[in-house]
ZAMARGU-4260 file (C-alpha; in steps of 0.2 Angstrom, whole numbers, plus 5000, padded with zeros to 4 digits):
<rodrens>
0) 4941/4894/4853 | 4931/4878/4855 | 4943/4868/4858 | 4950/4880/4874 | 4949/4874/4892
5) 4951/4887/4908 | 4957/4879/4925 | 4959/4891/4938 | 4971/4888/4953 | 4963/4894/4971
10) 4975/4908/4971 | 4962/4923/4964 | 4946/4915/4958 | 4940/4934/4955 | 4954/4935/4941
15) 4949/4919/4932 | 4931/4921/4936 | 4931/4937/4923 | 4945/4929/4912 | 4930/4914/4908
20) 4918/4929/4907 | 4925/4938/4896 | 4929/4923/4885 | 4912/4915/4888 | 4922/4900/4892
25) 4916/4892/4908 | 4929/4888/4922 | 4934/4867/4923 | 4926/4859/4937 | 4943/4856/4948
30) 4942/4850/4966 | 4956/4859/4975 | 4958/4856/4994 | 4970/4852/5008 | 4971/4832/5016
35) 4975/4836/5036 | 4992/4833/5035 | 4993/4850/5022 | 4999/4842/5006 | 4986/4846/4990
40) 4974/4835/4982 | 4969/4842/4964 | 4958/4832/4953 | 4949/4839/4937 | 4933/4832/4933
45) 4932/4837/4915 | 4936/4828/4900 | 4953/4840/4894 | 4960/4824/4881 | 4967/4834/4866
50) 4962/4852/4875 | 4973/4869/4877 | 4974/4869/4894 | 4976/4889/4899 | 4977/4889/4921
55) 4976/4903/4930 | 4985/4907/4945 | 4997/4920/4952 | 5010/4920/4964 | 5000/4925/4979
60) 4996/4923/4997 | 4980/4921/5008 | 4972/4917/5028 | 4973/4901/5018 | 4989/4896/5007
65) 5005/4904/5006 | 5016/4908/4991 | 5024/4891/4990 | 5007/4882/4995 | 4999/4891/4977
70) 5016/4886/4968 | 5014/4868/4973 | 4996/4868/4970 | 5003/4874/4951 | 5010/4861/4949
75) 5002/4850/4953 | 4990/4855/4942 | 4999/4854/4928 | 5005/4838/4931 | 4986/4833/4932
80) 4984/4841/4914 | 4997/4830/4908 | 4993/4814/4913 | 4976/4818/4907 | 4983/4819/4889
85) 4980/4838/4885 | 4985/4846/4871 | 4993/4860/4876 | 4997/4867/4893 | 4999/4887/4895
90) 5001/4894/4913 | 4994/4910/4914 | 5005/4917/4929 | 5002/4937/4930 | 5014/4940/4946
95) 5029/4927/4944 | 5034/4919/4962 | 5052/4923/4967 | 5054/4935/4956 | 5066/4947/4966
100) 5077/4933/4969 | 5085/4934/4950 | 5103/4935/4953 | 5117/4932/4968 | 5117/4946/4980
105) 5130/4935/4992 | 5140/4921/4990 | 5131/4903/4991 | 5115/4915/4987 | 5103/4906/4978
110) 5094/4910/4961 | 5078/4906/4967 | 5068/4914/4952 | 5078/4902/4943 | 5074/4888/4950
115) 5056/4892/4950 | 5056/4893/4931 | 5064/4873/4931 | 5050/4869/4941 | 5036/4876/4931
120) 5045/4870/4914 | 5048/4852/4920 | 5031/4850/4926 | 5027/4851/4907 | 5019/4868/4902
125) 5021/4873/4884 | 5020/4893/4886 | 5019/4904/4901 | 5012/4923/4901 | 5016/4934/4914
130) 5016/4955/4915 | 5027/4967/4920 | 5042/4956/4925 | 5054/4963/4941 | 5067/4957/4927
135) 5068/4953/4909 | 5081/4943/4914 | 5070/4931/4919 | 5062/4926/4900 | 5080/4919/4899
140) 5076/4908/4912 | 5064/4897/4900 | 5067/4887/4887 | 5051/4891/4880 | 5040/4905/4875
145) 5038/4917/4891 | 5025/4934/4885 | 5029/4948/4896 | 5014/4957/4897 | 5017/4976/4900
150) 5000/4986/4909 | 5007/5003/4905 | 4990/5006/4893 | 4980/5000/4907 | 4988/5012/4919
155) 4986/5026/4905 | 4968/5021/4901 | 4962/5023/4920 | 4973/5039/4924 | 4963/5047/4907
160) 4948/5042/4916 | 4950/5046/4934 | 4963/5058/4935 | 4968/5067/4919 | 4950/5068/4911
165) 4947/5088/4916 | 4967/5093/4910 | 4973/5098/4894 | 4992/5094/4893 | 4998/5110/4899
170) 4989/5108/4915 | 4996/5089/4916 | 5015/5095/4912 | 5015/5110/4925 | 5004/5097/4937
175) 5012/5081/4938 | 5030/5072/4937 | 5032/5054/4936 | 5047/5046/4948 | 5055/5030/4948
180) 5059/5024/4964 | 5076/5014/4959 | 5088/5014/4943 | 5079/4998/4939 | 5063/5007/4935
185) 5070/5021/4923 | 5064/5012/4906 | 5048/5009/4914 | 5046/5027/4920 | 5053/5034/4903
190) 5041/5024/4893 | 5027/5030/4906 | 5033/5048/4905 | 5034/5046/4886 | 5016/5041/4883
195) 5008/5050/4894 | 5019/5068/4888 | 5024/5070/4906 | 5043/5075/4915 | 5050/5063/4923
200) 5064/5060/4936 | 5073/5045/4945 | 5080/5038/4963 | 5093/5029/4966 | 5092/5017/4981
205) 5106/5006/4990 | 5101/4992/4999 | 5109/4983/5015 | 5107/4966/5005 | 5112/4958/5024
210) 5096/4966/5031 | 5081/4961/5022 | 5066/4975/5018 | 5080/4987/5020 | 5087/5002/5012
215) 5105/5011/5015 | 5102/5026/5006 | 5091/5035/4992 | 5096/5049/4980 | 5083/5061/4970
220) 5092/5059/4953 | 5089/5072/4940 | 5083/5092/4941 | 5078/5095/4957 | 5069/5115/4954
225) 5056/5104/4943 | 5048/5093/4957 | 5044/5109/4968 | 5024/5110/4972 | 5021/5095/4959
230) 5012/5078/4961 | 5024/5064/4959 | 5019/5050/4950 | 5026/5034/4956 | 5029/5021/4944
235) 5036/5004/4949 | 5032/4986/4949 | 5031/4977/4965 | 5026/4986/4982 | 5027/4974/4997
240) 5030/4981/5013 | 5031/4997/5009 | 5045/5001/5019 | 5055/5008/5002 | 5040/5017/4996
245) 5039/5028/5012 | 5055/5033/5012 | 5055/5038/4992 | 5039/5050/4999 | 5048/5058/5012
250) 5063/5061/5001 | 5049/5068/4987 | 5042/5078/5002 | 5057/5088/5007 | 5062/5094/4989
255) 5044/5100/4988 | 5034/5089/4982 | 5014/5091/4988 | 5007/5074/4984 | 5013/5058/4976
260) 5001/5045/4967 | 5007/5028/4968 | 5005/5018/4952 | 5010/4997/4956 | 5008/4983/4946
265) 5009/4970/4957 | 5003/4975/4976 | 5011/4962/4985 | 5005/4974/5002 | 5010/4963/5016
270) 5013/4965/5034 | 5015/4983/5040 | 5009/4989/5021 | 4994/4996/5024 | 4996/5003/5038
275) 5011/5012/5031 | 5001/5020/5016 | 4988/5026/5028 | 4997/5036/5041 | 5009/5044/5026
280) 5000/5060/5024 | 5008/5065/5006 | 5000/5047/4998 | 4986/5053/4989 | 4981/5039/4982
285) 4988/5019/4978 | 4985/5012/4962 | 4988/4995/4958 | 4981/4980/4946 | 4972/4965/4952
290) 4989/4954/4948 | 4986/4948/4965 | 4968/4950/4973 | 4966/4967/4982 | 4948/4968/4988
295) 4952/4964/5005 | 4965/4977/5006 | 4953/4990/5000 | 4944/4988/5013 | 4956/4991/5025
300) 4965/5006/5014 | 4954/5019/5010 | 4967/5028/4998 | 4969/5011/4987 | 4962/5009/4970
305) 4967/4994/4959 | 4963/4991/4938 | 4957/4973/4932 | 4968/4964/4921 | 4956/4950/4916
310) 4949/4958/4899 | 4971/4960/4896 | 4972/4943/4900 | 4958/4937/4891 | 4963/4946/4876
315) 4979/4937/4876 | 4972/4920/4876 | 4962/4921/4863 | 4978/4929/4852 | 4988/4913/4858
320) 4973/4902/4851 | 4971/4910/4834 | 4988/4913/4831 | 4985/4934/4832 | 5001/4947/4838
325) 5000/4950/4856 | 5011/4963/4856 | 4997/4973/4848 | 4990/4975/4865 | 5004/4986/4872
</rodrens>
């Protein structure tokens, strides 16, 4: 572990902050501002000649830089790593940019999470980790190692503890149902259902690709006498505008469902989001993971909750440096 290095990117300092904590590894000193004209000037003041470089930094957005900004700034990391002469350059990247644009939708579409994987890969990183993937597809996209972190224990561990704690399985089974909000989900939702000894049930969605944010129509897949008077457990990966979300609620709502529990990995939340989840009576709570920095969005959403994934994280980099399983963790 000595010969480890931690730069953190400006996109979730909280994140990297607990990551070195944890690790008792302290953070590179890194300068990391904006010239007037808006292009990025990176430079690292530390000595990182023959180091494993691990940086932190996720694909989100502030007041301050956008998704593409953080991307840039990424890279340009990286390209400062490698002129500097590291050993070894891992990103540690827990919410992957682009990564809803994986396939053509259209003709002349682009493949935009693609392209985003040439970026990161030419600009010389040896390894990347990322968690809970929109696709798996996307692994493909690398031609070098890419871990897909799943959270599904982290999500288990803090129901146990703030939700399930007071319920014997019984109680849980005639309680709660878990719900995937789209066919893409099922595997996810079955592999929730199946540790956690719940039912479970799915939707199918079709979307107006010509419209974006938009959804045609949804479906409630599956048993519909089992939902009646139960909490629906939501299980999906990326909420953004929440626009999808709502609808799934009402649709959960009108075959009898009394509350529904959101459960998120990566809470994008942006424009009308939050606004959304408050005024939607049936959302209990929102649950999501600090893939993307949530503090702020707490404050202004009483019924969101988010898990930390910096002890996951740090875990994983200190298998990747010892040569230890990391599919151990999930």
């Amino acid at each position: 572990m000595d010969n480890i290095k931690l730069n953190s990117g400006s996109s979730h300092t909280k994140l990297s902050k607990t990551i070195s904590e944890y690790l008792n590894i302290p953070l590179c000193d890194c300068i990391l501002e904006k010239f007037s004209n808006t292009e990025i000037r990176v430079e690292i003041k530390d000595n990182i000649r023959n180091k494993d470089i691990f940086i932190i930094q996720t694909g989100g957005f502030n007041e301050i830089n956008t998704v593409n900004d953080n991307l840039i700034e990424t890279l340009i990391i990286i390209d400062a790593c490698k002129r500097s002469m590291s050993k070894s350059i891992t990103l540690i990247m827990p919410n992957y940019p682009y990564a809803r644009q994986d396939k053509k939708n259209e003709s002349r579409a682009p493949i935009s999470a693609k392209l985003v994987a040439n970026l990161l890969e030419k600009s010389g990183i040896d390894r990347m980790v990322v968690m809970d993937l929109h696709a798996q597809q996307i692994q493909g996209f690398f031609d070098i190692p890419v871990d897909n972190i799943y959270s599904i224990n982290l999500v288990v561990n803090y129901l146990e503890k703030h939700i399930f704690s007071n319920l014997s399985l019984t109680q849980r089974k005639d309680k709660f149902i878990v719900i995937s909000p789209d066919s893409g989900g099922i595997r996810r939702a079955l592999k929730f259902s199946k540790s956690m000894k719940l039912p479970s049930l799915f939707m199918y969605k079709q979307r107006n690709y010509e419209i974006s944010n938009t959804i045609d129509k949804i479906m409630l897949v599956g048993d519909k006498k089992i939902i009646n008077g139960k909490i629906a457990l939501i299980i999906d990966d990326i909420c953004d505008t929440c626009s999808t979300l709502i609808k799934s609620c009402d649709i959960l709502k009108d075959n009898g469902i009394k509350e529904v529990y959101c459960i998120i990995t990566h809470g994008i939340l942006s424009g009308p989001a939050l606004d959304r989840i408050n005024n939607c009576k049936i959302i209990t709570k929102m649950i999501v993971s600090d893939t993307l920095p949530q503090e702020k969005n707490c404050k202004k959403c009483p019924k969101l909750e988010y898990y930390s994934i910096g002890k996951l994280m740090g875990s994983v980099i200190k298998r990747i440096t010892i040569g230890d399983s990391i599919s151990e963790l999930f």
